[in-house]
mmCIF file of the C-alpha atoms, coordinates in Angstrom:
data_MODEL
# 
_entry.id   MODEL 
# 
loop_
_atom_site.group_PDB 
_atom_site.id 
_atom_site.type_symbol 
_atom_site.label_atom_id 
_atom_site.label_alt_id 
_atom_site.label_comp_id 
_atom_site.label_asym_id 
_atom_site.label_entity_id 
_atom_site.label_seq_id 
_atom_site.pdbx_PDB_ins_code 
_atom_site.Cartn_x 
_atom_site.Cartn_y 
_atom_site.Cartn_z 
_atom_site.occupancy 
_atom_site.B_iso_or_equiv 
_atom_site.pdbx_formal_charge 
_atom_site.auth_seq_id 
_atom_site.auth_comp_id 
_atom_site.auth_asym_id 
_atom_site.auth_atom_id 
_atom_site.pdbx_PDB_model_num 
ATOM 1   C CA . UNK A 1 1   ? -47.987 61.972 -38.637 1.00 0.00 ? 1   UNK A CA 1 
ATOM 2   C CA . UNK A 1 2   ? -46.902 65.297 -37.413 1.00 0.00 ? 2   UNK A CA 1 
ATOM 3   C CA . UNK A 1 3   ? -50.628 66.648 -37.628 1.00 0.00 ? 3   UNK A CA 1 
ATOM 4   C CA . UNK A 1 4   ? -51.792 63.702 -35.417 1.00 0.00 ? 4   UNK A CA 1 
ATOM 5   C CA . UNK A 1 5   ? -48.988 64.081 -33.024 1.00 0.00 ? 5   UNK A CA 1 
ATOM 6   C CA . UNK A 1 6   ? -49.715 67.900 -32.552 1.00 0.00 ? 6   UNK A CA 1 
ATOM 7   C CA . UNK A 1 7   ? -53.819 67.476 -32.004 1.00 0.00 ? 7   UNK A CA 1 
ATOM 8   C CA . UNK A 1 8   ? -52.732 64.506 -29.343 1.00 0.00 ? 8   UNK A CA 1 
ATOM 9   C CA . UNK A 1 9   ? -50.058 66.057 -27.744 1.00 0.00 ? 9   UNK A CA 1 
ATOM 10  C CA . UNK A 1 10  ? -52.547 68.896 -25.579 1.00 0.00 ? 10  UNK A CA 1 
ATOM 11  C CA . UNK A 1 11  ? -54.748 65.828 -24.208 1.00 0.00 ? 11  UNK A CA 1 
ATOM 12  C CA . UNK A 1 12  ? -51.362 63.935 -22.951 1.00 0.00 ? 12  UNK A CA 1 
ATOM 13  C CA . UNK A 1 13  ? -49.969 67.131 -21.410 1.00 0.00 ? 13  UNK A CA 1 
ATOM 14  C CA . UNK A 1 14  ? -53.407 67.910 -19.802 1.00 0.00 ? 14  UNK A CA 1 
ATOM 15  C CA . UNK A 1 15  ? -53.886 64.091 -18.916 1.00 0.00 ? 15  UNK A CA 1 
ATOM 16  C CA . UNK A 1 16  ? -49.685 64.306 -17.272 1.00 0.00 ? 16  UNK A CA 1 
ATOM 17  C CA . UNK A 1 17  ? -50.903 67.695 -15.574 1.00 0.00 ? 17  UNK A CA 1 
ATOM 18  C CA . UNK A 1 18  ? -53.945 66.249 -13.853 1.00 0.00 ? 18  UNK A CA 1 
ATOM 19  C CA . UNK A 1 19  ? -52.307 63.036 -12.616 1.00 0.00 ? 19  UNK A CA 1 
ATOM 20  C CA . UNK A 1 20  ? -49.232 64.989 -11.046 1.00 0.00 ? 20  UNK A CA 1 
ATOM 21  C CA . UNK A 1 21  ? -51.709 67.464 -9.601  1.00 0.00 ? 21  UNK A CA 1 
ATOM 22  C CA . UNK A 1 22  ? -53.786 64.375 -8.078  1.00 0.00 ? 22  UNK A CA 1 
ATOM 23  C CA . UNK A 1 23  ? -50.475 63.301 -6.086  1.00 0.00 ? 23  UNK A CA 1 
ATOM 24  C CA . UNK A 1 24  ? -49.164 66.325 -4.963  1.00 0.00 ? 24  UNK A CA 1 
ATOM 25  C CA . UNK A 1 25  ? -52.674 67.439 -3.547  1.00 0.00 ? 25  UNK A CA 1 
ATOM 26  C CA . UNK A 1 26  ? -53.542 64.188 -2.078  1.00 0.00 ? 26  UNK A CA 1 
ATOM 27  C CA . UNK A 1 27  ? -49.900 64.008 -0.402  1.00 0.00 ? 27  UNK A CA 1 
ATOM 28  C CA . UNK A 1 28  ? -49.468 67.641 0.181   1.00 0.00 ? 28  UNK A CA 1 
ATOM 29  C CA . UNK A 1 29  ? -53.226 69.031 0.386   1.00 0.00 ? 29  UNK A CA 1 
ATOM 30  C CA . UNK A 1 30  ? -54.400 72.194 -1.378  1.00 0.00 ? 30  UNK A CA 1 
ATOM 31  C CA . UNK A 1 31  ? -52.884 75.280 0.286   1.00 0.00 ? 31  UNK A CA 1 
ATOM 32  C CA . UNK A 1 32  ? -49.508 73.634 0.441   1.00 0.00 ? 32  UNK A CA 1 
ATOM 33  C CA . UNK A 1 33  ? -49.498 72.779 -3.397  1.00 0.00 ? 33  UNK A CA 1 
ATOM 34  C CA . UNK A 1 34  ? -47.539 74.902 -5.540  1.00 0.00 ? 34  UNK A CA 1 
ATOM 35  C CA . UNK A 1 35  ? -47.790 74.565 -9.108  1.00 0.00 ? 35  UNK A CA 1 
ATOM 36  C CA . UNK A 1 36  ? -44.129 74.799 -9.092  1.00 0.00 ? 36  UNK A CA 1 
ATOM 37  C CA . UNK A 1 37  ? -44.069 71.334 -7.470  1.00 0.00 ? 37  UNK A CA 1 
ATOM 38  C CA . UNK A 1 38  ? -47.340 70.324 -9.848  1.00 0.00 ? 38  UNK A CA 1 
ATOM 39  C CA . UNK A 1 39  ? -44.645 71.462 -12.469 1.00 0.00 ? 39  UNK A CA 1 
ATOM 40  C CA . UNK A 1 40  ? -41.746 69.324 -11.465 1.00 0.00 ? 40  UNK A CA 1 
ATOM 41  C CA . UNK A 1 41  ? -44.090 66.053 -11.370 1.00 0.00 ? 41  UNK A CA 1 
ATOM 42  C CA . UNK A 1 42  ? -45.526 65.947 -14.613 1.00 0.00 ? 42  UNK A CA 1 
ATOM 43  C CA . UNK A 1 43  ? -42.373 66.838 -16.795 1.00 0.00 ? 43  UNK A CA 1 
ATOM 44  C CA . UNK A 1 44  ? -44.119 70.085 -18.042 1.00 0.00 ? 44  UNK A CA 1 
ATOM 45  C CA . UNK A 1 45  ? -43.725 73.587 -17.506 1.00 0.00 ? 45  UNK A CA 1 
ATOM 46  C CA . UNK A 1 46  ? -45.920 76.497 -15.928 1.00 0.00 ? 46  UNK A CA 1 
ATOM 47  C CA . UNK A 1 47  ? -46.934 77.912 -19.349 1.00 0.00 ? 47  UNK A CA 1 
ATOM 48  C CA . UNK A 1 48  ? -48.352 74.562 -20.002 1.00 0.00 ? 48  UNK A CA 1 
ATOM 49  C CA . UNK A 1 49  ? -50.442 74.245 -16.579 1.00 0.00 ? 49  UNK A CA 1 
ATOM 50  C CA . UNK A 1 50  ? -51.884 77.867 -17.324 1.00 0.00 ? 50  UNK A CA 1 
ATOM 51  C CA . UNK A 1 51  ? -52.703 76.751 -20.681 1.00 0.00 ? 51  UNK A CA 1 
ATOM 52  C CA . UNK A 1 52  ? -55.084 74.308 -19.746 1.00 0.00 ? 52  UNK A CA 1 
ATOM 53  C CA . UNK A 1 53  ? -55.742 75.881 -16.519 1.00 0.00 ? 53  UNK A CA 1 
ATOM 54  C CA . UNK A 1 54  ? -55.619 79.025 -15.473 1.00 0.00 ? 54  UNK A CA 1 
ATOM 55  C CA . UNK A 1 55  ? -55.118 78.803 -11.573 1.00 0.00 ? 55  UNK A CA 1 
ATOM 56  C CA . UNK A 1 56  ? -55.032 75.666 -9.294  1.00 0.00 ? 56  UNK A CA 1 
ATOM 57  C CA . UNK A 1 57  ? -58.325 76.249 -8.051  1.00 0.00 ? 57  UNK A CA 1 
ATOM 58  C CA . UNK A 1 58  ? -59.759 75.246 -11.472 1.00 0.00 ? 58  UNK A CA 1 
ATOM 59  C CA . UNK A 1 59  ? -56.684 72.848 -11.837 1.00 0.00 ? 59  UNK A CA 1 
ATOM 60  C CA . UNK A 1 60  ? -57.937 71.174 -8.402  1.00 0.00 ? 60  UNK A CA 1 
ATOM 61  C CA . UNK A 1 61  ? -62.048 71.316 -9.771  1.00 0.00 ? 61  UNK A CA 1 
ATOM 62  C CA . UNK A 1 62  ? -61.071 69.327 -13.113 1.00 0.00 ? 62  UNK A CA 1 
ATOM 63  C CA . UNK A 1 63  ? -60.080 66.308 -10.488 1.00 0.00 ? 63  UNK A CA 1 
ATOM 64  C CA . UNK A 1 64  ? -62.937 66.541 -9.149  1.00 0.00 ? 64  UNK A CA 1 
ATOM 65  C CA . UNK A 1 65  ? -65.071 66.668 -12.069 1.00 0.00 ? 65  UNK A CA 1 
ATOM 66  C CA . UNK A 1 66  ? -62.463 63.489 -13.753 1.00 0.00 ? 66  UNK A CA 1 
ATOM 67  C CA . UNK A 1 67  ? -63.279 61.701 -10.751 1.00 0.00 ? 67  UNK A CA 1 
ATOM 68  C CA . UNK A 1 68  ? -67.080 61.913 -10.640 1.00 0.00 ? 68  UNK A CA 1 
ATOM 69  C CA . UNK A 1 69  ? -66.675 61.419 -14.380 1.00 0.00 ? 69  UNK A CA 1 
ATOM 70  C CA . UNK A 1 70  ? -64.885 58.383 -13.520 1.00 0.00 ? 70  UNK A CA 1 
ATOM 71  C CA . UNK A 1 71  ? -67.431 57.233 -11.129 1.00 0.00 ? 71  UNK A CA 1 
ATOM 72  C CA . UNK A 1 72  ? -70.771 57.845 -12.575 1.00 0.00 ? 72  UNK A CA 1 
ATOM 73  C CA . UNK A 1 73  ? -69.113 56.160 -15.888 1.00 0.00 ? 73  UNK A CA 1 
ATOM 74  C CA . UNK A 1 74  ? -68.315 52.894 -13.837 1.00 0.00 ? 74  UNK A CA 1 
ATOM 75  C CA . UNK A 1 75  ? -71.677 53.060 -12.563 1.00 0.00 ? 75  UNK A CA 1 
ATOM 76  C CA . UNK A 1 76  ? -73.360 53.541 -15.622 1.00 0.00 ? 76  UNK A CA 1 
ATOM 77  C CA . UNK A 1 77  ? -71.416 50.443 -17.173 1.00 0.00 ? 77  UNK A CA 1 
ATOM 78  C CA . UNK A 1 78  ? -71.784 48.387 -14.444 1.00 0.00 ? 78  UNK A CA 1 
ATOM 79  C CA . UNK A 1 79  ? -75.836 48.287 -14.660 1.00 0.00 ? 79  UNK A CA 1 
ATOM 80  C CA . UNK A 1 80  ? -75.463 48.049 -18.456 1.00 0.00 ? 80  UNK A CA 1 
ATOM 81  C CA . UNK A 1 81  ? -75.881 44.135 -17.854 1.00 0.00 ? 81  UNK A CA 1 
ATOM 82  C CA . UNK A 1 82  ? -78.741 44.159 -15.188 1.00 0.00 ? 82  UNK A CA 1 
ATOM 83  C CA . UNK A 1 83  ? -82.559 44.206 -15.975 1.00 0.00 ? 83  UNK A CA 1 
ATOM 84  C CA . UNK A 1 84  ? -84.229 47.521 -15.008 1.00 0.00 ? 84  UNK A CA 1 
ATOM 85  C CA . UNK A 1 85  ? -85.426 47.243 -10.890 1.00 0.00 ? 85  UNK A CA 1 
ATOM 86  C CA . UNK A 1 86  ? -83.981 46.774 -7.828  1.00 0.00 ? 86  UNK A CA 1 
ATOM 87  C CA . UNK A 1 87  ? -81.142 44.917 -9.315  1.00 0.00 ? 87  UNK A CA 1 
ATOM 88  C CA . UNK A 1 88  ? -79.803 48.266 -10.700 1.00 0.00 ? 88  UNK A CA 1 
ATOM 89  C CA . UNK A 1 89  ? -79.928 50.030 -7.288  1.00 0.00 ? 89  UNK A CA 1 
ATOM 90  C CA . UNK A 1 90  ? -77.848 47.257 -5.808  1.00 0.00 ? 90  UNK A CA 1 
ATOM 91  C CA . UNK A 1 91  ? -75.351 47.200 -8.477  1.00 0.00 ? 91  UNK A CA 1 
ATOM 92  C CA . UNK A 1 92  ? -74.981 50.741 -8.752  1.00 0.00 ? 92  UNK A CA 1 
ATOM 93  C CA . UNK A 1 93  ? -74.314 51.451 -4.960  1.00 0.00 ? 93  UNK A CA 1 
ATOM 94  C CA . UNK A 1 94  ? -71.600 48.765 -4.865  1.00 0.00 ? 94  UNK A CA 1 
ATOM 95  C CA . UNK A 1 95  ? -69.751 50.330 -7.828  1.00 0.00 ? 95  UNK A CA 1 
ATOM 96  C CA . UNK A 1 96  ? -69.723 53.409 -6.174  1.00 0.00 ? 96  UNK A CA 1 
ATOM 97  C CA . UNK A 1 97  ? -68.540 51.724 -2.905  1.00 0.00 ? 97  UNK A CA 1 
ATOM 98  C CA . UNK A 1 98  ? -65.892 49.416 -5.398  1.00 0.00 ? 98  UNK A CA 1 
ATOM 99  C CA . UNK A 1 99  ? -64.712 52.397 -7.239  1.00 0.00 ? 99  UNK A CA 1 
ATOM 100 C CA . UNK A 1 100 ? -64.022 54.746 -4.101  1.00 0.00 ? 100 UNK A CA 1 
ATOM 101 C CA . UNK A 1 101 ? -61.812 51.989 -2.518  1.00 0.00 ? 101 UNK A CA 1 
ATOM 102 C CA . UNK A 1 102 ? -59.846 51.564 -5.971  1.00 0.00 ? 102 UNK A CA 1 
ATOM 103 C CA . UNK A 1 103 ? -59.720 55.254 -5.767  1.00 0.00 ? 103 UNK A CA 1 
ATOM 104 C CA . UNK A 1 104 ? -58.587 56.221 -2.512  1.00 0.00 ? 104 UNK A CA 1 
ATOM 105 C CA . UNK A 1 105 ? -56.754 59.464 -3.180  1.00 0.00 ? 105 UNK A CA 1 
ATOM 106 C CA . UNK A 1 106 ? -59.026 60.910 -5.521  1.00 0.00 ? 106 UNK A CA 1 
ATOM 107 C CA . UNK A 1 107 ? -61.908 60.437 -3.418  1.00 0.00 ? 107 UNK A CA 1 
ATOM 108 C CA . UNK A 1 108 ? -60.114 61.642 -0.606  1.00 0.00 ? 108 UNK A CA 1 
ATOM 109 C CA . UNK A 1 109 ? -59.857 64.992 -2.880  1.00 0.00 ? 109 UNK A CA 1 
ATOM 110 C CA . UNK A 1 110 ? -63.507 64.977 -3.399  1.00 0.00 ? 110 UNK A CA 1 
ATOM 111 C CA . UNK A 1 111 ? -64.621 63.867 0.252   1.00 0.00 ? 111 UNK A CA 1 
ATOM 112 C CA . UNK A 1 112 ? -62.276 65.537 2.089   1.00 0.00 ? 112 UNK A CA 1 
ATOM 113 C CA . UNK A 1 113 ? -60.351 68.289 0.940   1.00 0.00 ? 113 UNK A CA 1 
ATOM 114 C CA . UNK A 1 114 ? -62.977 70.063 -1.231  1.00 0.00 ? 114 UNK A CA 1 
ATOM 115 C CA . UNK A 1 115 ? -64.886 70.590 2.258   1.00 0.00 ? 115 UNK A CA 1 
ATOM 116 C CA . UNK A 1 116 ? -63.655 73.693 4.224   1.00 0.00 ? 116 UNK A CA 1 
ATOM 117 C CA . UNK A 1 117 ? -61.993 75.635 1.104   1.00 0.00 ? 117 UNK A CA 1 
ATOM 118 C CA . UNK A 1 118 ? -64.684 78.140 0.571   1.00 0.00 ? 118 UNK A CA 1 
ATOM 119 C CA . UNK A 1 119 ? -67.722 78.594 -1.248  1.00 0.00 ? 119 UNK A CA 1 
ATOM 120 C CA . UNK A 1 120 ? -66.326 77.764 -4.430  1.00 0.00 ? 120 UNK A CA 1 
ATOM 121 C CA . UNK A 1 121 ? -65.251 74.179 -3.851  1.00 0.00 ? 121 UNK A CA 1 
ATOM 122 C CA . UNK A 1 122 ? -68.552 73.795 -1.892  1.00 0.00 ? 122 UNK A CA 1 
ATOM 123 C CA . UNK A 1 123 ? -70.033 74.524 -4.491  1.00 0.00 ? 123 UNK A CA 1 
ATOM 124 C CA . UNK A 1 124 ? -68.536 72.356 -6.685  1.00 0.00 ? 124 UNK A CA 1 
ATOM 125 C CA . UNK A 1 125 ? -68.975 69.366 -3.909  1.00 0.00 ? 125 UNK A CA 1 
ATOM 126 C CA . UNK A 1 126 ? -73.046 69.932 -3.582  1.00 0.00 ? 126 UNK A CA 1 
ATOM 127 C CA . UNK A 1 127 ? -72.765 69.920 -7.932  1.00 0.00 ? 127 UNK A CA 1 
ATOM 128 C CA . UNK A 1 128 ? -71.249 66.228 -7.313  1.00 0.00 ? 128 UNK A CA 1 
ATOM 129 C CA . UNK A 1 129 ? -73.980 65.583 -4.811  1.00 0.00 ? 129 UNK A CA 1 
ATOM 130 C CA . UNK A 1 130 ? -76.657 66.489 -6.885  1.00 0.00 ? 130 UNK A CA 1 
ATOM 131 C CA . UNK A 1 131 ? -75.536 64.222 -9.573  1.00 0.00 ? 131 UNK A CA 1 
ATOM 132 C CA . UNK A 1 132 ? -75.038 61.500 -8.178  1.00 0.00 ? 132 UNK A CA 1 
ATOM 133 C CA . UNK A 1 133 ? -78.102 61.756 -6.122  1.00 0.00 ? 133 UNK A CA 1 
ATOM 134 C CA . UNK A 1 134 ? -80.309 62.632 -9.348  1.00 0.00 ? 134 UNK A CA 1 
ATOM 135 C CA . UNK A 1 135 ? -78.266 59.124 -10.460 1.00 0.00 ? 135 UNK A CA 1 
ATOM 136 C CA . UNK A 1 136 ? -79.668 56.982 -7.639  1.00 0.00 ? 136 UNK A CA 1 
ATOM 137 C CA . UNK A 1 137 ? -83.295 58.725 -7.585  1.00 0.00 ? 137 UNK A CA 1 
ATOM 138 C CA . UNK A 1 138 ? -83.443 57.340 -11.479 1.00 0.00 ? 138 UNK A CA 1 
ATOM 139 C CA . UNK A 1 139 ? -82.479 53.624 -10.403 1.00 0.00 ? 139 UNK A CA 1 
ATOM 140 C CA . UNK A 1 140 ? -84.964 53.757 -7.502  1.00 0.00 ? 140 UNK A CA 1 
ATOM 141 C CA . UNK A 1 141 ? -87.642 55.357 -9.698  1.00 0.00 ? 141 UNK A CA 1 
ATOM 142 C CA . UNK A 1 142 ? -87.116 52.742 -12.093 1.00 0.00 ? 142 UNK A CA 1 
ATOM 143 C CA . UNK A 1 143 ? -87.776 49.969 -9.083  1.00 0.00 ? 143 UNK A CA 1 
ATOM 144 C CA . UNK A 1 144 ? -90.811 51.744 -8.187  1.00 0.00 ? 144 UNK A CA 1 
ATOM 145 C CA . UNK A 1 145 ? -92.121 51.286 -11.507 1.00 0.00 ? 145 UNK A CA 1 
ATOM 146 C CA . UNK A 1 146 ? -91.334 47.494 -12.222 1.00 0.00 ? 146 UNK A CA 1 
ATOM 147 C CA . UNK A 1 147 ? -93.007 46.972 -8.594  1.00 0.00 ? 147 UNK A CA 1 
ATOM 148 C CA . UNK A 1 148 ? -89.543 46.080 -6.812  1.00 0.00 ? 148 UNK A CA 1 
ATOM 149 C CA . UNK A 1 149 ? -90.462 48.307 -4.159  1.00 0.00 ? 149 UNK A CA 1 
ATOM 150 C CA . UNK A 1 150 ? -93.178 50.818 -2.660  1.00 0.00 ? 150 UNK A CA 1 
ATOM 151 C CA . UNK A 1 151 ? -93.630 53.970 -3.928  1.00 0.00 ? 151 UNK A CA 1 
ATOM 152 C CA . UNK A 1 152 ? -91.525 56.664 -2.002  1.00 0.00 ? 152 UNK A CA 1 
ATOM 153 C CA . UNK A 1 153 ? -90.062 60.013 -1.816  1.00 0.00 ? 153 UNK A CA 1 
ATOM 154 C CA . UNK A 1 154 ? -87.472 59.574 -4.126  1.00 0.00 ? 154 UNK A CA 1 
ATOM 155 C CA . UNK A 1 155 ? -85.874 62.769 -4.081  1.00 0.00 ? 155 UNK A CA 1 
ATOM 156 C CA . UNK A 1 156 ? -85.364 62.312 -0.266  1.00 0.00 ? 156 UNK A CA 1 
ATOM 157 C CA . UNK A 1 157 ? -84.144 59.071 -0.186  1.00 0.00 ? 157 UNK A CA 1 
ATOM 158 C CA . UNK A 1 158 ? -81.652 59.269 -2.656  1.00 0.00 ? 158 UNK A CA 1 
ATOM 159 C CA . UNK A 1 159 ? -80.078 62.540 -0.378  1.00 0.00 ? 159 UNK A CA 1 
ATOM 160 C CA . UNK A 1 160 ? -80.525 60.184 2.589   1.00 0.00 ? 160 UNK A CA 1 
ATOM 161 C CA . UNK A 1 161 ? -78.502 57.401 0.286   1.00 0.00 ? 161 UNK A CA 1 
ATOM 162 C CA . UNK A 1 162 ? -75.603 59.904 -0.050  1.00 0.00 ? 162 UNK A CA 1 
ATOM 163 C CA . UNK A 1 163 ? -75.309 61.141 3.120   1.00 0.00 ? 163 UNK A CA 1 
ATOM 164 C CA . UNK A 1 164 ? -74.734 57.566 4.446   1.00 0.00 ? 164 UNK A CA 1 
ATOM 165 C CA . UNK A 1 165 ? -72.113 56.370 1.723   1.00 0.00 ? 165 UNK A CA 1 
ATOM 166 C CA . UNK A 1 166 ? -70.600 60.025 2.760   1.00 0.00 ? 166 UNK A CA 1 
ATOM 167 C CA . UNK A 1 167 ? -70.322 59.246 5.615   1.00 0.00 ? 167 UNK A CA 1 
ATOM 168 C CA . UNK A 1 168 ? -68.601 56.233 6.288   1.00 0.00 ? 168 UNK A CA 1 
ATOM 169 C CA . UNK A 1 169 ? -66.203 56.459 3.419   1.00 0.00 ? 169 UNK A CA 1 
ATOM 170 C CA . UNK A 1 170 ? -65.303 59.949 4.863   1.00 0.00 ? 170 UNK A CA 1 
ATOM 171 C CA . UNK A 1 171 ? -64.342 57.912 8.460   1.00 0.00 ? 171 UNK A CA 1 
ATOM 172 C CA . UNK A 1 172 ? -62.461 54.959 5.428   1.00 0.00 ? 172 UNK A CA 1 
ATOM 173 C CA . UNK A 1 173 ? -60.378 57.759 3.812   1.00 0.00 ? 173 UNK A CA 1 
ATOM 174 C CA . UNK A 1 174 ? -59.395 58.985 6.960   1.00 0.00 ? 174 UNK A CA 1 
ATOM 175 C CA . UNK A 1 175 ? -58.534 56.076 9.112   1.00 0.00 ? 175 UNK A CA 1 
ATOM 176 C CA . UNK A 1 176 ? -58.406 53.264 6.353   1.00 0.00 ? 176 UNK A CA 1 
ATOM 177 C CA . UNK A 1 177 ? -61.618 51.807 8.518   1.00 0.00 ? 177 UNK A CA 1 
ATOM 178 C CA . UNK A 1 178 ? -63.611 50.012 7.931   1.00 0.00 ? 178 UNK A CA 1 
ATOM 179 C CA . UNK A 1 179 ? -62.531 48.386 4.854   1.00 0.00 ? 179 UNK A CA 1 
ATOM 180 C CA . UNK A 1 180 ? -64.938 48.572 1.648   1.00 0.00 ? 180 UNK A CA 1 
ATOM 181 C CA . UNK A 1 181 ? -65.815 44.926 1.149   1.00 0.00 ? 181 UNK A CA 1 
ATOM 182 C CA . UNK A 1 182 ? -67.242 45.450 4.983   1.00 0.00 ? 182 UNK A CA 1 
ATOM 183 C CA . UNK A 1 183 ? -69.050 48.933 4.230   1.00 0.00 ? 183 UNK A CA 1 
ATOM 184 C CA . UNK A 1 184 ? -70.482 47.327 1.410   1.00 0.00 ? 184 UNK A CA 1 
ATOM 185 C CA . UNK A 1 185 ? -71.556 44.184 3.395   1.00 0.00 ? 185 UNK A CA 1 
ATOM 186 C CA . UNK A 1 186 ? -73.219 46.566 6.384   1.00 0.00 ? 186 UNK A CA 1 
ATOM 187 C CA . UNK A 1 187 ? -74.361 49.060 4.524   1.00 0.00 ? 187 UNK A CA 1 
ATOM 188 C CA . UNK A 1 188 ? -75.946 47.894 1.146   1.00 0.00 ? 188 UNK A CA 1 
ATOM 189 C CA . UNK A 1 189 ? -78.295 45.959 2.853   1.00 0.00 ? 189 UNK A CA 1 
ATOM 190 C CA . UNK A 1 190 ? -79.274 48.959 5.477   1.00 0.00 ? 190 UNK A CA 1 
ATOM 191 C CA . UNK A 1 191 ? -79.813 51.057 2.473   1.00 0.00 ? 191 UNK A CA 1 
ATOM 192 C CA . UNK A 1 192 ? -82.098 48.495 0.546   1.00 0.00 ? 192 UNK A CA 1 
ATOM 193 C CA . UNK A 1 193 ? -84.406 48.323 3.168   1.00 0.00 ? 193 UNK A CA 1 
ATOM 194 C CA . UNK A 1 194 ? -85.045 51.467 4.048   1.00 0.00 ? 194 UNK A CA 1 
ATOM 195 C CA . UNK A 1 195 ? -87.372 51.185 0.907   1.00 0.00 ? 195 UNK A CA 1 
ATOM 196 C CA . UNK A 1 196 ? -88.899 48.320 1.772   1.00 0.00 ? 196 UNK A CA 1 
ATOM 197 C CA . UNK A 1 197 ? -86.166 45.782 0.132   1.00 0.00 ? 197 UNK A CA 1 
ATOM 198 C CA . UNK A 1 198 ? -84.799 42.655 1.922   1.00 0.00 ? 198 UNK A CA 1 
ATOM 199 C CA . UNK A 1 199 ? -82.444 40.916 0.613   1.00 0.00 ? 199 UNK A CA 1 
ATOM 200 C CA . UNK A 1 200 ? -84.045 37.663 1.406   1.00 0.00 ? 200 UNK A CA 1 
ATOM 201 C CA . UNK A 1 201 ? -86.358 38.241 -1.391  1.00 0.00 ? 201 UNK A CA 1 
ATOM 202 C CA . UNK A 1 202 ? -83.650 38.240 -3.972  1.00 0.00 ? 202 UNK A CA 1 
ATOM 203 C CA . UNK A 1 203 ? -82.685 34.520 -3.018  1.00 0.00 ? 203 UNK A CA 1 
ATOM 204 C CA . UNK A 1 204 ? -85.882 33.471 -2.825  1.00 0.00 ? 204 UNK A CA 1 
ATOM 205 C CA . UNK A 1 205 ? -87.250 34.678 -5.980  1.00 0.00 ? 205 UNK A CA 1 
# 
């Protein structure tokens, strides 16, 4: 018992780390984080943060990595169900919607407080981008080859894709407008035909 205890104990202190880290940089922001306050929260002690991380830069990148983790796993289970095609775009862009209203603050870490601290966490942001954008390009790809919709420029419309889901859920996070359900309702459809997709076509066939 002691032997499991030990090996699970470093995952619940790292887990306790990262979740008292999410509030005090969504409440406080990055610069005005200490880990002194990061310490306080999760019950732990500095030796313990610098264990598992060793300075809140790569403290604050491990949320961001846990939370597109966290997103591209709810995506990925989400089309589990769906047959291969235009179905899968769909589903997947209103996970992604779903899942960054359920996670406000973390998404707020991603969207909006990763931009403007240097080329590190700019970095890190574009590495997000990419993968999510290489996620959507292999959905759309996938419609293109059932016959779901017209060949295109994948590559660019996936970027486009981003950029608008960026975009408004930036203006959400900030201003708690407009609300998902609605972003979903405008936007989804926007999105779909820009490749040549109307929604129509799903009820009918």
């Amino acid at each position: 018992m002691e032997e499991i205890n030990t090996k699970r104990d470093p995952d619940q202190t790292r887990a306790r780390i990262l979740d008292a880290a999410l509030n005090i940089f969504a409440s406080k922001g990055y610069y005005n984080t200490k880990l002194d306050e990061i310490v306080d929260e999760s019950h732990t002690s500095k030796g313990s943060i610098y264990f598992h991380f060793p300075n809140k830069e790569r403290l604050f990148l491990a949320l961001v990595d846990q939370f597109a983790d966290l997103l591209e796993r709810r995506v990925t289970e989400a089309i589990q169900q769906e047959e291969v095609g235009i179905n899968r775009v769909r589903v997947a862009l209103e996970t992604c919607l779903l899942t960054f209203g359920k996670y406000r603050r973390p998404a707020k870490l991603l969207l909006v407080q990763a931009a403007g601290l240097g080329s590190t966490f700019e970095n890190k942001r574009n590495e997000v981008n990419d993968r999510f954008a290489d996620l959507i390009a292999t959905y759309l790809q996938e419609a293109v080859d059932v016959g779901d919709i017209e060949p295109t420029d994948i590559e660019v419309v996936s970027y486009a894709w981003m950029g608008a889901i960026y975009g408004v859920v930036i203006r959400w996070v900030y201003t708690g407008e407009p609300e998902p359900q609605r972003i979903m309702d405008s936007l989804l459809p926007v999105l779909l035909r820009s490749v040549g997709f109307e929604a129509q076509k799903e009820i009918s066939d």
